[in-house]
C-alpha positions as CSV (number, residue, x, y, z in Angstrom):
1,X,0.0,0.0,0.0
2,X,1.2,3.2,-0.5
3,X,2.2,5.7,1.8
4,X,1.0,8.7,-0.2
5,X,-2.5,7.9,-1.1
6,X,-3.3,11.4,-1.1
7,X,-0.6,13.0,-2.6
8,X,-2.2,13.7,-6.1
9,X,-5.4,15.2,-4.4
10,X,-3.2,17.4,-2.7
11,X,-1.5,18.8,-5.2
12,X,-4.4,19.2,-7.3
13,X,-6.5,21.0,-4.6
14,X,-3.0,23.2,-4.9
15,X,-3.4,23.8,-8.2
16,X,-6.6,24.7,-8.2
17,X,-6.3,27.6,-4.9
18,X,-3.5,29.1,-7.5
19,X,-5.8,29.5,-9.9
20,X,-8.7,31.0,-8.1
21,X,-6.3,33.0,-5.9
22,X,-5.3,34.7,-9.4
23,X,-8.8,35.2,-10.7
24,X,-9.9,36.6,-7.5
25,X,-6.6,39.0,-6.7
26,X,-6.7,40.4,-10.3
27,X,-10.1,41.3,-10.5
28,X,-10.7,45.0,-10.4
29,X,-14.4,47.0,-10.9
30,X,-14.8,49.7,-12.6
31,X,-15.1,52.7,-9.8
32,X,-16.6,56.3,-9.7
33,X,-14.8,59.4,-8.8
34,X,-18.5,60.9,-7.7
35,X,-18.3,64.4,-7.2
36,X,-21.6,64.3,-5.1
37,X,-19.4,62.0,-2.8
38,X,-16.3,63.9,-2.4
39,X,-15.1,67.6,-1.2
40,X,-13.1,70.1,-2.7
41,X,-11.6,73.7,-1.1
42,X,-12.7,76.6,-3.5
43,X,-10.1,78.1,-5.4
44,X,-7.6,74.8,-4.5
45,X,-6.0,73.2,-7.4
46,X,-5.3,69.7,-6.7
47,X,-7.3,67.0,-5.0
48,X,-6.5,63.6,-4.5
49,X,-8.5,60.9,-3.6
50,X,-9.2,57.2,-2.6
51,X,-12.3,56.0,-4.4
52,X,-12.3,52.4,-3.3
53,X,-11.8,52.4,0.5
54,X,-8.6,50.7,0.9
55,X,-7.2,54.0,2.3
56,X,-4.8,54.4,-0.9
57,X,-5.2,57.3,-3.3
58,X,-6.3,56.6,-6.5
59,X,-6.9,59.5,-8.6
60,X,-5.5,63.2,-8.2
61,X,-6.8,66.0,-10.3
62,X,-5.2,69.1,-11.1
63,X,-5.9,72.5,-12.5
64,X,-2.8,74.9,-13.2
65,X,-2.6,77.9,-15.8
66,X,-0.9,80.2,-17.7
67,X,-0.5,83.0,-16.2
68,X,-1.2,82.1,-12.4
69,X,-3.7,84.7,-11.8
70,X,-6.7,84.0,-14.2
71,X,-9.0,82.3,-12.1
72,X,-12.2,83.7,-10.9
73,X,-15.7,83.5,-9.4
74,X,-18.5,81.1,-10.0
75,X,-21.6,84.0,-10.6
76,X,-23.7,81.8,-9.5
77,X,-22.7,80.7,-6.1
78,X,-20.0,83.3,-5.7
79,X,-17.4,81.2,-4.8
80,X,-13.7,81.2,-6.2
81,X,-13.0,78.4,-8.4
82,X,-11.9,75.7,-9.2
83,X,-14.8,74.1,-7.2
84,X,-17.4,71.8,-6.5
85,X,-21.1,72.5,-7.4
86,X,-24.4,72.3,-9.6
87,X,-23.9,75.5,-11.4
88,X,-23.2,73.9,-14.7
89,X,-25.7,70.6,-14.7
90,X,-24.6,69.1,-18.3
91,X,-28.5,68.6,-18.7
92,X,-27.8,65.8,-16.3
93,X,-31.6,65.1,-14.2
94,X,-31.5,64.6,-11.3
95,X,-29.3,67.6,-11.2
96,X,-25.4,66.6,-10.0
97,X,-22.4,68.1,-8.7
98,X,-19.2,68.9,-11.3
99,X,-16.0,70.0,-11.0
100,X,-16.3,73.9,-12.3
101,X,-13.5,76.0,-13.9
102,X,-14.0,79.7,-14.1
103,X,-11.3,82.0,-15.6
104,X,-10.7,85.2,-16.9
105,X,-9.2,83.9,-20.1
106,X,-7.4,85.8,-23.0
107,X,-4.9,85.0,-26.2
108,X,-1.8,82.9,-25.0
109,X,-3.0,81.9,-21.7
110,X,-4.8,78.7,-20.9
111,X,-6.0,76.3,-18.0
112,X,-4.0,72.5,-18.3
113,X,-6.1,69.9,-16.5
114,X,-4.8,66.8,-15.2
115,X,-6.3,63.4,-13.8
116,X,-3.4,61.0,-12.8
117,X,-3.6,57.7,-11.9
118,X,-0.7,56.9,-10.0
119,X,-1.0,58.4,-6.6
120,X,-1.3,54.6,-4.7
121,X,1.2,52.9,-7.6
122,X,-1.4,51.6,-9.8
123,X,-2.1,52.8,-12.9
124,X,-6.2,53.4,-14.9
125,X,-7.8,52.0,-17.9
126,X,-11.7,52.5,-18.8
127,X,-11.1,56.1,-18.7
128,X,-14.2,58.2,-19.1
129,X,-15.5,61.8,-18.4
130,X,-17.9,64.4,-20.1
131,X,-17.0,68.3,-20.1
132,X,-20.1,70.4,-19.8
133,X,-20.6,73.7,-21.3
134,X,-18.4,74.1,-24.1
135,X,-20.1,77.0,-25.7
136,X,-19.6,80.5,-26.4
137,X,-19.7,83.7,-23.7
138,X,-17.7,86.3,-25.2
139,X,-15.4,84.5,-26.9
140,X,-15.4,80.5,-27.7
141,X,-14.4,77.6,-24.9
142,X,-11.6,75.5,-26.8
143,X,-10.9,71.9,-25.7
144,X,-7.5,71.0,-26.8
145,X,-4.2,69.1,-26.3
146,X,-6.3,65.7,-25.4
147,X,-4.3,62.9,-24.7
148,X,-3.6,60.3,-22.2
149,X,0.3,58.7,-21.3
150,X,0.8,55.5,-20.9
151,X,3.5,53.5,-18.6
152,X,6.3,53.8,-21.5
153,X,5.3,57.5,-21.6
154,X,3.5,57.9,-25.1
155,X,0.8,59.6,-25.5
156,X,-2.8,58.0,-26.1
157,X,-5.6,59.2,-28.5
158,X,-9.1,59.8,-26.8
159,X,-12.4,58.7,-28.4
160,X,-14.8,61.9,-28.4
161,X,-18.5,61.0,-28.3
162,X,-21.6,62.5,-27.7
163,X,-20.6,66.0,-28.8
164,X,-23.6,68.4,-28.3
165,X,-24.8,71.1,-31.1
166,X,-22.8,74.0,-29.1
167,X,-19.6,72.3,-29.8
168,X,-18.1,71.9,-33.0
169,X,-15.1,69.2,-33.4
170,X,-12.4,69.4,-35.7
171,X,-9.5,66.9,-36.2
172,X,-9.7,63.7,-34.3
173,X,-7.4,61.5,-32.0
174,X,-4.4,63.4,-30.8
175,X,-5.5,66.4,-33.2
176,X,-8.9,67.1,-31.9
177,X,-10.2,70.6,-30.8
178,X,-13.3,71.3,-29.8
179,X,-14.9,74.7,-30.0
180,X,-18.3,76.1,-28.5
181,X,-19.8,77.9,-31.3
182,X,-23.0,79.1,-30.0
183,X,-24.2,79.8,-26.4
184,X,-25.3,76.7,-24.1
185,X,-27.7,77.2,-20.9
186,X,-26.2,76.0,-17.8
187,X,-28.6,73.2,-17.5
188,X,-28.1,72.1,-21.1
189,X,-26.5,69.2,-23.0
190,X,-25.4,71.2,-25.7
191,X,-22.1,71.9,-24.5
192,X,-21.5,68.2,-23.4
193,X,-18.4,66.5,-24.7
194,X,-17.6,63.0,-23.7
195,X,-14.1,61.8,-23.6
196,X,-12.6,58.2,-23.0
197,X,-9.9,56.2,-23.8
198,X,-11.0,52.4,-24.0
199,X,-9.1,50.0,-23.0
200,X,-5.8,51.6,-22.9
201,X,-4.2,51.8,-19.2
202,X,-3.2,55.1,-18.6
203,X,-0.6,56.4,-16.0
204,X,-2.1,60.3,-16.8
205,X,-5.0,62.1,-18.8
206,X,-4.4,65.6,-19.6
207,X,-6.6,68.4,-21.5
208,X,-6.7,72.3,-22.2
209,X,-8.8,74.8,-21.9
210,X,-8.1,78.1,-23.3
211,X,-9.9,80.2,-25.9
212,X,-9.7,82.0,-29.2
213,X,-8.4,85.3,-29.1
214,X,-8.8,89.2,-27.7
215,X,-9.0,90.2,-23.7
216,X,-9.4,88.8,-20.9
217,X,-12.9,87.4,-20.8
218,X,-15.0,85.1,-17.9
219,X,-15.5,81.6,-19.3
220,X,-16.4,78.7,-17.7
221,X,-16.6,74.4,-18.3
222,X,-17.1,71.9,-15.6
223,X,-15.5,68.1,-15.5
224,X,-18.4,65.3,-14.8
225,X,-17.9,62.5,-12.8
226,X,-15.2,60.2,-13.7
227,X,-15.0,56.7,-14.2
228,X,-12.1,54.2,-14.4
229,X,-10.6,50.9,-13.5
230,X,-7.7,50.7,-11.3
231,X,-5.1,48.7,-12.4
232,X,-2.2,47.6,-10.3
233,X,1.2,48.9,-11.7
234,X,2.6,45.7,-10.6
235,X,0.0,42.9,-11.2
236,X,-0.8,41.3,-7.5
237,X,-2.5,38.5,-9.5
238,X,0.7,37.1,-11.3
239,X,2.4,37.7,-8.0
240,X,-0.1,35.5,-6.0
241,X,0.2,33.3,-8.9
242,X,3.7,33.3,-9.3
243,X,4.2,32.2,-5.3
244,X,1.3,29.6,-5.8
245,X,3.1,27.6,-8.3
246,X,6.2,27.9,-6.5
247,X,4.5,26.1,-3.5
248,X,2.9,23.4,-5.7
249,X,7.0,22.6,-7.0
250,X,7.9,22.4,-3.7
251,X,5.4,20.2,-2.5
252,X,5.7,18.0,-5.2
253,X,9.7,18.1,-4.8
254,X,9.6,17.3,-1.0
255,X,6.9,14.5,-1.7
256,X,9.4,12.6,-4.3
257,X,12.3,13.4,-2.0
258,X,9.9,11.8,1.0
259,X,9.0,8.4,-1.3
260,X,12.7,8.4,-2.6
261,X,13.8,7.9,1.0
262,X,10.8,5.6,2.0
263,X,12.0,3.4,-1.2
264,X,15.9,2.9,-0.6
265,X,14.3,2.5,3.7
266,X,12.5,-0.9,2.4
267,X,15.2,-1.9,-0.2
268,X,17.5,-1.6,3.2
269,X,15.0,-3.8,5.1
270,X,15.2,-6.3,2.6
């Protein structure tokens, strides 16, 4: 009889915890940076935050400009932005918070917004926000410089959709500028842009807003909520994997050292 009857259940009960550790450990969900869910000082220009509760950041976005001193007042509410609030709606019903960007914008200067993923060293794919009210004030809100980087550093074509009647789109991919070209209500879709970037995984997304020409001016856009998958910069899952197997070799190994010994042990008795 032997002395390992179970030896082959056991290492196929092994095998089959490695597997389901690795499906498990490299699932991710796609998650929500929900601007109804999360604060932001007025007039401060960078907020991080974690988004899925593990107590790691996983997003940071960023507002800086050229020059320094072009940002402004929300009319609305009064309060200096950027900031968090309903003012500009995106048509959205019920009615939800945004991120809105007021400045005082002129030729040559220019707001550069940027979302990063890599705060809690993980990177984001399934990249997707809309910009509300691209439209015309005094002069015409121009979305340009879209792109995201990935890990090697290059940069990453968005995929526009969605673009409402106050927005006119010219070029695509890394060429694409968007330009409001009539006025938009506050509580309208006509100035909505959405932006995403598919499956790519993306270290960075970055954007401008700026406008066409003449004096300093007041325009405004806000950012919606935005969604993405977090995605580990160094995959847990092949990791977990990786030490799995490992344990399954060893086991085998010490079980063919342990029946090695067992046969030369009876071949002695003999």
């Amino acid at each position: 009889m032997s002395i390992f009857p179970r030896g082959r259940s056991v290492v196929r009960a092994l095998l089959l915890t490695c597997l389901l550790t690795g499906a498990a450990t490299s699932s991710r969900a796609t998650v929500v940076l929900d601007w109804d869910s999360v604060s932001w000082a007025s007039g401060s220009l960078s907020n991080s935050y974690d988004v899925t509760g593990d107590g790691v950041t996983d997003v940071t976005v960023s507002a800086s400009s050229q020059p320094s001193n072009i940002w402004t007042n929300d009319p609305t509410t009064g309060t200096l932005t950027p900031t968090i609030n309903k003012t500009l709606t995106g048509g959205l019903s019920p009615v939800q918070n945004s991120l809105m960007l007021a400045a005082n914008l002129k030729t040559h200067s220019d707001v550069t917004v940027q979302t990063s993923f890599t705060g809690g060293n993980q990177l984001g794919k399934d990249v997707s926000f809309t910009i509300f009210d691209i439209d015309v004030t005094t002069n015409s809100d121009i979305i340009s410089g879209i792109y995201g980087v990935a890990l090697d550093g290059s940069q990453v074509a968005p995929t526009i959709t969605n673009v409402g009647s106050a927005v006119t789109q010219t070029g695509s991919g890394l060429t694409a500028v968007l330009t409001g070209n009539s006025a938009s209500a506050n509580n309208s879709s006509n100035g909505n842009v959405t932006i995403s970037f598919g499956s790519a995984t993306l270290t960075d997304v970055f954007f401008l807003f700026s406008n066409n020409a003449g004096a300093p001016f007041y325009q405004d856009i806000a950012i919606g909520d935005i969604t993405f998958t977090p995605v580990p910069e160094i995959n847990p899952a092949m990791t977990a994997v990786g030490s799995c197997f490992l344990a399954v070799g060893l086991t085998i190994f010490a079980r063919r050292q342990a029946k090695a010994r067992a046969s030369r042990f009876g071949a002695t008795q003999s």
